[in-house]
N, C-alpha and C positions, 0 to 999 in steps of 0.2 A: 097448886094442885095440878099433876099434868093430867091433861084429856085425851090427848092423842099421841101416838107413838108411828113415825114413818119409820120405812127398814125399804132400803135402794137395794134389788136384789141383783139386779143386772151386773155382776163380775166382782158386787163390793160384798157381798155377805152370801151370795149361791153362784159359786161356777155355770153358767148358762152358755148352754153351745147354742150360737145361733143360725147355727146352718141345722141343727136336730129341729127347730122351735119352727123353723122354716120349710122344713120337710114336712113334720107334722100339719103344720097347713095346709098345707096344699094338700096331704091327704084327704085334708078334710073339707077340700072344695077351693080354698084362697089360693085360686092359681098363680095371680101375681105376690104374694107374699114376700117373694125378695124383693122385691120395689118398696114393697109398704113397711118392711124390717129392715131399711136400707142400718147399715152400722153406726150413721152420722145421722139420719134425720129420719123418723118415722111417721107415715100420710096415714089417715083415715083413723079409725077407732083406737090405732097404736097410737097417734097422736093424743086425741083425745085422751087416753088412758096417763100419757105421759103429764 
């Protein structure tokens, strides 16, 4: 019986511009957000999340 179902959206199943994902950030306060949305490694909650 499966229970869980993952879906990797990041460029494998939704187009995601990461400089849009990154703007939006920082709208919304995350002034460092490029650092922490680096392309190769992401710090704080993006890790976590990861």
């Amino acid at each position: 019986m499966i229970k869980n179902i993952v879906f990797d959206f990041g460029g494998v199943i939704a187009d995601i511009s990461r400089d849009k994902a990154v703007r939006a950030f920082q709208e919304l306060g995350l002034q460092d957000a490029d650092t922490r949305l680096d392309k190769y490694h992401q710090t704080g909650i993006f890790q976590e999340l990861e």
